[in-house]
C-alpha positions in Angstrom: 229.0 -0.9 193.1 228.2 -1.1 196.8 225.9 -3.0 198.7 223.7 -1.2 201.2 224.6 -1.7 204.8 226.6 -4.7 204.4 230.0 -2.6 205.0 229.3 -1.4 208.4 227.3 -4.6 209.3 230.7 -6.6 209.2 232.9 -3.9 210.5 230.5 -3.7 213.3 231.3 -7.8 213.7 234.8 -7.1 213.0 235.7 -10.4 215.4 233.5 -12.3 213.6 234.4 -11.8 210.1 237.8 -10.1 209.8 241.5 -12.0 210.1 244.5 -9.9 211.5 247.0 -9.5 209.2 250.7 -8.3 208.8 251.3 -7.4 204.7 254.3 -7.6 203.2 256.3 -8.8 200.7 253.2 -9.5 198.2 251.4 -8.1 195.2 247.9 -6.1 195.9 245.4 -5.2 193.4 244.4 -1.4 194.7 240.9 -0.1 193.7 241.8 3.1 192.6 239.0 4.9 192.6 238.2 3.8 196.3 241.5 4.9 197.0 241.8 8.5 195.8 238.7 9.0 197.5 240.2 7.6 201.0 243.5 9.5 200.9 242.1 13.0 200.2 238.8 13.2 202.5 241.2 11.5 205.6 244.3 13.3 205.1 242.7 16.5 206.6 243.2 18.1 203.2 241.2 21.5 202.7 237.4 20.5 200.9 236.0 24.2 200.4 238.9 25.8 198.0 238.4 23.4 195.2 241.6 21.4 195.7 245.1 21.2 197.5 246.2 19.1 194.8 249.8 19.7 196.0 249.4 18.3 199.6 247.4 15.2 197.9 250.0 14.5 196.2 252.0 14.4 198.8 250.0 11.8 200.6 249.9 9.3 197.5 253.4 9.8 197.8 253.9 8.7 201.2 250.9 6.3 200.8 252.6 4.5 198.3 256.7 4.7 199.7 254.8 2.7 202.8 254.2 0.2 200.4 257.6 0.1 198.5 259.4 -0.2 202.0 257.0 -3.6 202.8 258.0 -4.6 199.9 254.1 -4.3 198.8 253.8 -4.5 195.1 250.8 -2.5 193.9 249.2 -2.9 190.6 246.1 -0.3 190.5 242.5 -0.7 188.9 240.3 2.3 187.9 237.1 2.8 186.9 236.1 4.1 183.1 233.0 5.0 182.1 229.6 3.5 182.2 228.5 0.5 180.7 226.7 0.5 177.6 223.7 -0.9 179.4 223.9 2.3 181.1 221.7 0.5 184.0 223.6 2.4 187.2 222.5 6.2 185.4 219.9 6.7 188.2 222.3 5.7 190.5 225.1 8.1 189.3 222.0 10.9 189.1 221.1 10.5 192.4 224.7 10.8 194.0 225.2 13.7 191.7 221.9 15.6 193.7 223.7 14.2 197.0 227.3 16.1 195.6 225.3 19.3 194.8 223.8 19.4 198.5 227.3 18.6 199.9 228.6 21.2 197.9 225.8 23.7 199.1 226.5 22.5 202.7 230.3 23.3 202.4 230.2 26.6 200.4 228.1 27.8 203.8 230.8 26.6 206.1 228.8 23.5 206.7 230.3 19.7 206.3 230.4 17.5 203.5 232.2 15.5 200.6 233.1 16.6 197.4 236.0 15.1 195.6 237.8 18.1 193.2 237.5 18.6 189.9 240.9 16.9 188.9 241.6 14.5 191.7 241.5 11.8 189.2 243.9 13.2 186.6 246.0 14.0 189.9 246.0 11.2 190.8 247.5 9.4 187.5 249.9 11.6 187.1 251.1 10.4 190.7 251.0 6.9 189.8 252.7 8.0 186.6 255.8 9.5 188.6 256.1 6.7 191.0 256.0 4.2 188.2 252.9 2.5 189.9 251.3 0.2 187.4 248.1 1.1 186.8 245.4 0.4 184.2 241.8 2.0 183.4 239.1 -0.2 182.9 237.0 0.1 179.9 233.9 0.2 182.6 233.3 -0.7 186.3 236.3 -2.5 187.4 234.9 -4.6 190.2 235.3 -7.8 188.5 238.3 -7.2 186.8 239.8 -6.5 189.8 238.5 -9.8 191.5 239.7 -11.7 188.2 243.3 -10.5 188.4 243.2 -10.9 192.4 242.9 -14.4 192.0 245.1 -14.8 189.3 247.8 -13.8 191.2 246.7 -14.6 194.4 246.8 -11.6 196.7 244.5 -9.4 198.4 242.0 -6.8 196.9 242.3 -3.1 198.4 239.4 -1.4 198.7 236.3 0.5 200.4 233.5 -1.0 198.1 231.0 -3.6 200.2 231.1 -6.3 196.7 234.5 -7.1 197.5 232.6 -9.0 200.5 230.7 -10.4 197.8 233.2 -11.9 195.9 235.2 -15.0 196.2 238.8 -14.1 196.7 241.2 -16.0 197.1 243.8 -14.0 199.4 240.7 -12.1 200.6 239.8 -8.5 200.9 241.3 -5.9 203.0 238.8 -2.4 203.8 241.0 0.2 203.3 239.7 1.6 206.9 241.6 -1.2 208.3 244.5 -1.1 205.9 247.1 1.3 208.7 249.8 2.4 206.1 250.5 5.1 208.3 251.5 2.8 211.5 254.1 0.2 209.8 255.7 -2.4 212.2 258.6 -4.1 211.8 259.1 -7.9 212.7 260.5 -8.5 215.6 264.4 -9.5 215.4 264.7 -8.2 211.8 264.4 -5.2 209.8 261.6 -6.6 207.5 258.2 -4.0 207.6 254.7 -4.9 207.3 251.5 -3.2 207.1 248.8 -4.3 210.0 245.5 -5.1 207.9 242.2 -6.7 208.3 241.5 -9.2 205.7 238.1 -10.6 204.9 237.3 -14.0 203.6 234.0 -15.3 202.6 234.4 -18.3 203.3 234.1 -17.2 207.2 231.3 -15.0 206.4 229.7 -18.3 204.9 230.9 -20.2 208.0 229.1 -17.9 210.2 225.8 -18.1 208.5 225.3 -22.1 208.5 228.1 -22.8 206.3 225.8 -21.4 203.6 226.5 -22.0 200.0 228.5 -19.0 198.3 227.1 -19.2 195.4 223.9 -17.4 197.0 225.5 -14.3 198.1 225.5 -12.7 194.4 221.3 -13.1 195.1 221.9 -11.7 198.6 223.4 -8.2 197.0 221.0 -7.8 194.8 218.1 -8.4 197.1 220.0 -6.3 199.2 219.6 -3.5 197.1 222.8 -2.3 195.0 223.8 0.2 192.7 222.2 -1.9 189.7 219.3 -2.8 191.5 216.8 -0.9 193.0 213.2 -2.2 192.5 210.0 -1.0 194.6 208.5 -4.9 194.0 211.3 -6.1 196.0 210.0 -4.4 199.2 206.9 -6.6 198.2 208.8 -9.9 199.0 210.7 -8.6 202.2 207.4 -7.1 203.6 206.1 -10.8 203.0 208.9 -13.4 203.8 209.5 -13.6 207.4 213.4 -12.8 207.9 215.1 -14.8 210.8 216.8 -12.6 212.6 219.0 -15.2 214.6 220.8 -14.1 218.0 219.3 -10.5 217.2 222.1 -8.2 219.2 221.6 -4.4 219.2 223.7 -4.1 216.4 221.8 -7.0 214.5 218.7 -4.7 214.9 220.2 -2.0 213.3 221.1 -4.3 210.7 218.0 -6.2 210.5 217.7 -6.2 206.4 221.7 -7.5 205.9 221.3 -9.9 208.9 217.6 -11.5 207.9 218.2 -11.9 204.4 221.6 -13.9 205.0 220.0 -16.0 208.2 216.8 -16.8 205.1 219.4 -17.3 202.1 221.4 -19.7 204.2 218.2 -22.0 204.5 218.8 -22.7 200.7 221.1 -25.0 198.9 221.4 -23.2 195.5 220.5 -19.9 194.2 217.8 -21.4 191.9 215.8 -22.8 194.9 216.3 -19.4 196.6 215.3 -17.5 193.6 212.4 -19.3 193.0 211.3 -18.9 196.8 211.7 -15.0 196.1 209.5 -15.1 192.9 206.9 -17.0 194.5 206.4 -14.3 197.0 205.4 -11.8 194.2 202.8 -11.0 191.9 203.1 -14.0 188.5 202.4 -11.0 186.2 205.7 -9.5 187.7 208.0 -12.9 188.1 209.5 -12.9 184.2 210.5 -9.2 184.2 211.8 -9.7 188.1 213.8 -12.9 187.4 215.5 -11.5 184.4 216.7 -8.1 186.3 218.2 -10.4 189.1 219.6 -12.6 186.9 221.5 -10.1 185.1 222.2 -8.1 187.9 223.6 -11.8 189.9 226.4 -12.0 186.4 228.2 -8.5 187.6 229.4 -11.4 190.3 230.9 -13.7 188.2 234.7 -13.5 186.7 235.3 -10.8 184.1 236.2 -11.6 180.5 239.1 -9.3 180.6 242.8 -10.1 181.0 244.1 -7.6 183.3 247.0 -9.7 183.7 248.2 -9.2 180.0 248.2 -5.7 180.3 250.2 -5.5 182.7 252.6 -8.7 181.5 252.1 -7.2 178.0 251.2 -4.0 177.3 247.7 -5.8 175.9 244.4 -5.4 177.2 241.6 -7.0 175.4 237.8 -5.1 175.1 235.1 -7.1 176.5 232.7 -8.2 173.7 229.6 -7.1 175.5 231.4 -3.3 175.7 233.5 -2.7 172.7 231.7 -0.5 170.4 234.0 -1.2 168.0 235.9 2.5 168.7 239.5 2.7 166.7 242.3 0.5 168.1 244.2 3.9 169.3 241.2 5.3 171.3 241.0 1.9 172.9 245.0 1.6 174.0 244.7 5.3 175.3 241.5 4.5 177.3 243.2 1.6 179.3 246.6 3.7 179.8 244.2 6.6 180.9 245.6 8.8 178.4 241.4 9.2 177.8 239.2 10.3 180.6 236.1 7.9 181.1 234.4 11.4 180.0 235.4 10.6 176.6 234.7 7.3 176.6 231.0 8.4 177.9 230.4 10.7 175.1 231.8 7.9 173.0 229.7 4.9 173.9 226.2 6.6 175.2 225.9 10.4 173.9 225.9 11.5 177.7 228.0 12.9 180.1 227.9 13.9 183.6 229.2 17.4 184.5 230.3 17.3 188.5 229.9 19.6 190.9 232.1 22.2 192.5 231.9 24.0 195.7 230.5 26.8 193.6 228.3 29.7 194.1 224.9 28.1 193.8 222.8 31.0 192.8 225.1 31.0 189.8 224.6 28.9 186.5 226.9 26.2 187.7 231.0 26.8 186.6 230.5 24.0 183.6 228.7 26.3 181.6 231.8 28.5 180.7 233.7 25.1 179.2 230.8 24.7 176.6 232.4 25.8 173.4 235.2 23.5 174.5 233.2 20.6 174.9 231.3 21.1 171.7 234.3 21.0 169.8 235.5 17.1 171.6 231.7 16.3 170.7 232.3 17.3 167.3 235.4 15.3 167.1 233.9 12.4 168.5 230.9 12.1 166.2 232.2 9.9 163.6 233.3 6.9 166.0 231.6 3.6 164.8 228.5 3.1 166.5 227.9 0.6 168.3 225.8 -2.2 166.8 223.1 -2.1 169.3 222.6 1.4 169.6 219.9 1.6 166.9 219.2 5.5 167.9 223.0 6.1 166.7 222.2 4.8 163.5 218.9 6.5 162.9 220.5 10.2 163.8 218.1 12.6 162.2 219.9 15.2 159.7 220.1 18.4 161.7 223.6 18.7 163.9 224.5 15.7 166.3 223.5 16.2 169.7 224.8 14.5 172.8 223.0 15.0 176.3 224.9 16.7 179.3 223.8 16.2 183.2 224.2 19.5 184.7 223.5 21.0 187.6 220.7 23.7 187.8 220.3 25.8 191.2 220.4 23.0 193.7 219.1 20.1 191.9 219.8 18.2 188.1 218.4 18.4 184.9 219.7 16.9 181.6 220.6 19.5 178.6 221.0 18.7 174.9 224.2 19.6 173.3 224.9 20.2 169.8 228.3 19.1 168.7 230.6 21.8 166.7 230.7 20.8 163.1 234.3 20.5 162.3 236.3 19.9 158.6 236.1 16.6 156.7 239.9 16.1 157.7 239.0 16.2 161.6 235.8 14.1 160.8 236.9 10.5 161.2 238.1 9.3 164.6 240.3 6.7 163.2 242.2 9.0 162.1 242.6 11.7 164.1 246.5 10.9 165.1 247.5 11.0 161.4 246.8 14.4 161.2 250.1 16.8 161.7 251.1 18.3 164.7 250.2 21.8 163.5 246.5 20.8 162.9 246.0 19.4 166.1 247.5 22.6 167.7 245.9 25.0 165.6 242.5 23.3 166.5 242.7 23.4 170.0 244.7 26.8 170.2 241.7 28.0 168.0 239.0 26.5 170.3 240.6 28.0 173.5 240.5 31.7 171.2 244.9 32.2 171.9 247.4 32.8 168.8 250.2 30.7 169.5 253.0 33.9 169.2 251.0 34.8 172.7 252.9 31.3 174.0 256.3 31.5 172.8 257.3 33.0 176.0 255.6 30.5 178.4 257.6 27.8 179.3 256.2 24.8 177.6 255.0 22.8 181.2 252.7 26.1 180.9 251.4 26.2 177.9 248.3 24.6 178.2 247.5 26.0 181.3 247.9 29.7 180.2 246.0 29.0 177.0 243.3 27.9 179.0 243.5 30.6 181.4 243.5 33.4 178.1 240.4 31.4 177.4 238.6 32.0 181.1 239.6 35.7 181.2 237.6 36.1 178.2 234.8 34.0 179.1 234.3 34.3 182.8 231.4 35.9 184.8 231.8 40.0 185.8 232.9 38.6 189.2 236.3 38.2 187.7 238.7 40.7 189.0 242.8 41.4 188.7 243.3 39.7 191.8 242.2 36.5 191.1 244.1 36.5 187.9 246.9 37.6 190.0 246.4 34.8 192.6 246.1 32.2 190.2 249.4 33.2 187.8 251.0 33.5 191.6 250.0 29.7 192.3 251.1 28.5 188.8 254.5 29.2 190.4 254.6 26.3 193.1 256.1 23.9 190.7 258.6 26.2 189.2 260.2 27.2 192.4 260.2 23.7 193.5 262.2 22.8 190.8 264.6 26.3 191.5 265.0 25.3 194.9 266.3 21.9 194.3 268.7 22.8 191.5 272.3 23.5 192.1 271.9 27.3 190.9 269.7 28.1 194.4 273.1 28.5 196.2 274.2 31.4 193.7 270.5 33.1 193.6 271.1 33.7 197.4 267.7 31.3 198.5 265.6 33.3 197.2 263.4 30.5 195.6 263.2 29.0 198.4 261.9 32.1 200.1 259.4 33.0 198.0 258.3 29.5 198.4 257.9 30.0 201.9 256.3 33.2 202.0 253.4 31.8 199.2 253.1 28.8 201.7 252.5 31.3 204.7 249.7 32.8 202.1 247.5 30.2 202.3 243.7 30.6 203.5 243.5 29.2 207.0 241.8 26.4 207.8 237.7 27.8 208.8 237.9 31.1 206.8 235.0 32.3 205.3 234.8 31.4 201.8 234.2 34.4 199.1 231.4 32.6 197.1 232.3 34.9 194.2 236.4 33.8 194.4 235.4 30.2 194.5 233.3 30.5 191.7 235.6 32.0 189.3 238.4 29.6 190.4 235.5 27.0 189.6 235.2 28.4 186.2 238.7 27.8 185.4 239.2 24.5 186.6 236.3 23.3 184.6 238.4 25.0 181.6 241.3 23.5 182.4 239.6 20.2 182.5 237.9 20.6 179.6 241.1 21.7 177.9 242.9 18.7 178.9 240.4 16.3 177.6 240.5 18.0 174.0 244.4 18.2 174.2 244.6 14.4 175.1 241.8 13.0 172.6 244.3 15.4 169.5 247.1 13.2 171.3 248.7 16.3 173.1 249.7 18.7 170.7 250.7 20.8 173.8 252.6 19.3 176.8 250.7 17.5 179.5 251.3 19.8 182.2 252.1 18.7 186.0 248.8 19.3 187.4 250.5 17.6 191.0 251.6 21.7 191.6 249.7 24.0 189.1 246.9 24.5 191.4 246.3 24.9 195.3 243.0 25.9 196.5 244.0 27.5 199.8 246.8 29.2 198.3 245.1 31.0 195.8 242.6 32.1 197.8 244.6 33.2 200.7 246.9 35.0 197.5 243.5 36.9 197.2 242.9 38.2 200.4 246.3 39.0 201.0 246.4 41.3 197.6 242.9 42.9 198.5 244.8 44.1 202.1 248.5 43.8 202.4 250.2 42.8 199.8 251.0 43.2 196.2 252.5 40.8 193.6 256.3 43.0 193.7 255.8 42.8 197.4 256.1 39.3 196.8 258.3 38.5 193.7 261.1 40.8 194.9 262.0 37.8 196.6 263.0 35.7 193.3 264.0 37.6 190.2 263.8 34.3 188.0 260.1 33.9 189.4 259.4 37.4 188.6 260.3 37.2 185.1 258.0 33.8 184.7 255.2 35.5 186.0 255.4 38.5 183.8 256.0 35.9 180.9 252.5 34.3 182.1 251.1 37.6 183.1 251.5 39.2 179.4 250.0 36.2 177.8 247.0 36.1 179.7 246.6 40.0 179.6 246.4 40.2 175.9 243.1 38.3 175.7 241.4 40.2 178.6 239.0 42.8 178.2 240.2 45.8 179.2 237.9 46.9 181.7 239.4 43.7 183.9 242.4 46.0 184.2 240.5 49.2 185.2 241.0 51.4 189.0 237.7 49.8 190.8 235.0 52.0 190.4 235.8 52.5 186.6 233.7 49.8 185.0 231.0 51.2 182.9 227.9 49.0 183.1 227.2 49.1 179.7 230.3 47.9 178.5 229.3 45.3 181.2 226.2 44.5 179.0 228.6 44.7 175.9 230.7 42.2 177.1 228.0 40.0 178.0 226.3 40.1 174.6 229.6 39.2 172.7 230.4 36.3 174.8 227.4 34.8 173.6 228.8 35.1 170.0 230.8 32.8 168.7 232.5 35.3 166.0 232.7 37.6 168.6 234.4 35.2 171.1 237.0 34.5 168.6 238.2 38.2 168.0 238.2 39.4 171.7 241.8 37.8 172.1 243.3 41.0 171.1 243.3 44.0 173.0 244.5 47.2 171.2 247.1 49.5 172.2 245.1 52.2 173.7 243.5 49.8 176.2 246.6 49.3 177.4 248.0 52.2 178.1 247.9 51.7 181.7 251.3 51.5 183.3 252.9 48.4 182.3 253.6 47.8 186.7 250.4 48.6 187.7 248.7 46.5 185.1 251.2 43.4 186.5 249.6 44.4 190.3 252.8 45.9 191.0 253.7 49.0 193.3 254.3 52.0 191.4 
């Protein structure tokens, strides 16, 4: 959630309300999302190329080996989806107008903060590796997280201003004070700590009058929060006279946060307070008003959920006022986040919000080339029991199901209804969608992403997916796809291969040169303050939103193809700098002569990808015929034509098998 103001009004008190602390040896209940966030917009990590998702990795790895050497026991909480209230959508719409005018910003060399695409399937995988517990919460994971904190009794990690809010226990630590990058050891032993700043309430309370805690849950939503938001509030604090107490310069600048405490504190309970605020509105508004802040006051009280079990146990329990009663399966895969909150969003409300990309904004935005793929989850997702209080599930008229989609639209949002694909009875029931055989679930989403599976037997199967998907974008992608991006992208797919090379034994006997192709790709990358190609970073847009949506659909058939290890598959400022450097300089032989063994991979992923492009990709520039521009065009907006594009015939190929693999001939 997030309260406004009330972050930076107690970091700017920091003397006041924050305790020194050294943190060791001790459990810590990390907000994840919070955390993600922190890591990759203060690591100095690249924001314009759609993701260094190697170097993130890297700092969740070293993020997280600072707290294995304190002896810092981490057990990690993320968000899911949306609550079936659905009360925070205008919220989550206006932040997605603020993304797509950050995005804008940095796609014209300006600043801003845009999380990529993946950074949260990143992320798990990270957590995966380093056997970090984690668990996915089956909504907002706020309370949760302050229910298991005090369970256990240890701090809450985070970045989010409720966590100042709540009453913990072993208090709150900001994750701006939280220096996992400066450990200390204590003095006259080898034991390391963390410095931290923890937060209590209780000194918060202390401060203002020794106030009863019990108001503050009013204070956040008078306030203003993500759940609440009402004009008729500004009625009451235009009205009541807020006591600003000692007013410093920095209480003037925080003259809402410091007023409304200084006022609340005057009260003994929150009914006497919240009958002061009613009375200072119109009586025709008070019921509706005192029901919204009432509900909004519960998202402070302790969560129904057992985090603790699933962690103990393996068991986590679906709030009643969430579960919509999905299948047992979907529910287990939603808390091991082996579901994105995506699904669980299409699941619960029919909706879905589409982020934004650094993308081209002129362009329709990159989502729209994942459509077909997303139409085909909707249509497996169709038959879920509805939940009972969703009376428009029930009363579906008979044409198709339709689901809504937030999308962006030029510069600004606008919500587009989606029809789901129809699919066979045996694919119908959600229930039981992992009885079906493995050859059913592959043939579905090999069919949906238009690839035969002979064109895979090559590919290494970490690779798989990632190719299919790829064959999938070469045939769907704008005109402003060229070779070299195709090129660029196979390139990158290589990081994690060679990393593997260069660590096995056989290195030695291939003479380094894994390691020296590694190198040389590394030295590729785009510099930090080059200008971006708008058209480059738009394509590479389009195929992460593939990717993504391929994951999604290969995860909700339970993985017919092998997760793969999306920590190394794609660097933004590698692929782009691969890009430049084969529009000048260099040439993909130029590069591969380095590694034989890489060579042959890429020709493996090369070939794969080649035989569902259209030709013309493959053309000397100047050859492209505009009207077989057109053509193309007017079949990718055909299904049936879409589907039989994935084979290119011989005499489109008779280019010379090197040149067509970017080689020097």
């Amino acid at each position: 959630m997030g309260i406004r103001g009330l972050m930076s009004f107690v970091e700017d008190h920091s003397n006041e309300f924050f305790t020194d602390v050294k943190l060791r040896d001790t459990k810590i209940i990390i907000d994840g999302y919070a955390l993600f966030h922190r890591l990759y917009f203060n690591s100095n990590l690249e924001l314009r190329y759609g993701g260094d998702y190697d170097s993130f990795t890297d700092v969740v790895q070293k993020f997280f080996e600072s707290l294995f050497a304190c002896k810092i026991c981490p057990y990690v909480v993320l968000d899911g989806g949306c609550d079936i209230s659905d009360k925070k959508l205008n919220t989550l719409k206006d932040r997605a107008r603020e993304k797509i005018q950050m995005a804008h910003s940095l796609s014209v060399g300006g600043g801003g903060y845009v999380c990529p695409l993946l950074i949260r399937e990143v992320f798990i995988q990270v957590l995966i590796k380093l056997q970090v517990c984690f668990v996915q919460c089956f909504s907002e994971a706020d309370r949760d997280i302050m229910t298991l904190a005090n369970h256990w009794n240890c701090p809450v990690l985070s970045s989010d201003s409720d966590f100042c809010i709540f009453d913990l226990k072993s208090g709150f630590c900001p994750l701006n004070g939280f220096q996992w990058r400066n450990m200390n050891t204590i003095k006259g032993t080898r034991d390391c700590y963390i410095p931290a700043k923890c937060f209590f309430l209780d000194t918060l309370c202390c401060h203002f009058g020794n106030m009863n805690k019990t108001l503050l849950p009013l204070f956040a939503v008078l306030c203003g929060n993500d759940h609440v938001n009402l004009p008729v509030m500004e009625t009451f604090l235009s009205k009541v006279r807020l006591p600003l107490g000692a007013a410093s310069s920095k209480g003037r600048r925080h003259h809402r946060v410091l007023g409304l405490l200084n006022w609340l504190s005057r009260f003994a309970d929150p009914t006497e307070a919240l009958d002061s605020v009613l009375n200072h509105l119109p009586k025709k508004k008070r019921g509706t008003v005192k029901a919204l802040l009432c509900s909004s006051m519960e998202e402070y009280l302790q969560a129904q959920g057992r985090l603790q079990d699933f962690f103990q146990h393996g068991a986590y329990t679906c709030p009643d006022t969430w579960n919509p009663g999905l299948p047992p399966w979907v529910l287990a895969a939603l808390a091991r986040g082996q579901l994105s909150p995506f699904i669980s969003d299409a699941l619960v409300l029919r909706r879905t919000i589409l982020h934004t990309q650094v993308e081209n904004m002129q362009r329709p935005n990159a989502h729209r080339i994942s459509l077909p793929i997303r139409q085909v989850i909707y249509g497996l997702l169709v038959n879920a029991p509805p939940h009972v209080r969703n009376v428009a599930w029930d009363a579906l008229p008979p044409q198709p199901p339709t689901f809504s989609e937030v999308e962006r639209i030029n510069k600004n949002i606008k919500t587009s209804i989606v029809n789901a694909v129809e699919l066979p009875k045996d694919h119908s029931d959600l229930s039981k969608l992992t009885e079906l055989s493995l050859a059913s679930r592959q043939m579905l989403l090999l069919e949906t992403l238009k690839v035969r599976q002979s064109l895979l037997d090559p590919v290494p199967a970490a690779l798989k997916l990632p190719v299919a998907v790829s064959c999938y974008w070469v045939q769907h992608a704008e005109a402003t796809l060229k070779l070299h991006h195709l090129q660029a992208l196979l390139l990158g797919m290589l990081l994690g291969p060679l990393r593997a090379m260069v660590s096995s034994p056989e290195e030695a006997v291939r003479g380094g040169g894994a390691e020296a192709l590694r190198e040389e790709l590394q030295r590729a990358r785009a510099p930090p303050g080059t200008r971006l190609d708008l058209d480059t970073a738009h394509v590479f847009c389009q195929w992460q939103c593939c990717l993504q949506m391929g994951l999604y659909l290969n995860q909700l058939l339970s993985t017919p193809l092998p997760e793969p290890d999306l920590t190394r598959l794609y660097s933004g400022s590698l692929v782009h700098g691969l890009c430049r450097q084969l529009l000048t300089s260099a040439s993909v032989e130029s590069l591969l002569r380095l590694c034989p063994e890489a060579q042959q991979l890429y020709e493996h992923l090369f070939n794969a990808t080649r035989s569902c492009a259209p030709a013309e990709l493959f053309l000397p520039k100047g050859r492209l015929n505009p009207k077989r521009r057109k053509q193309k065009k007017s079949a990718i907006s055909s299904s049936e034509n879409r589907r039989s594009k994935c084979a290119m015939t011989q005499e489109d190929c008779q280019c010379n098998r090197y040149a067509l693999l970017g080689y020097e001939t």
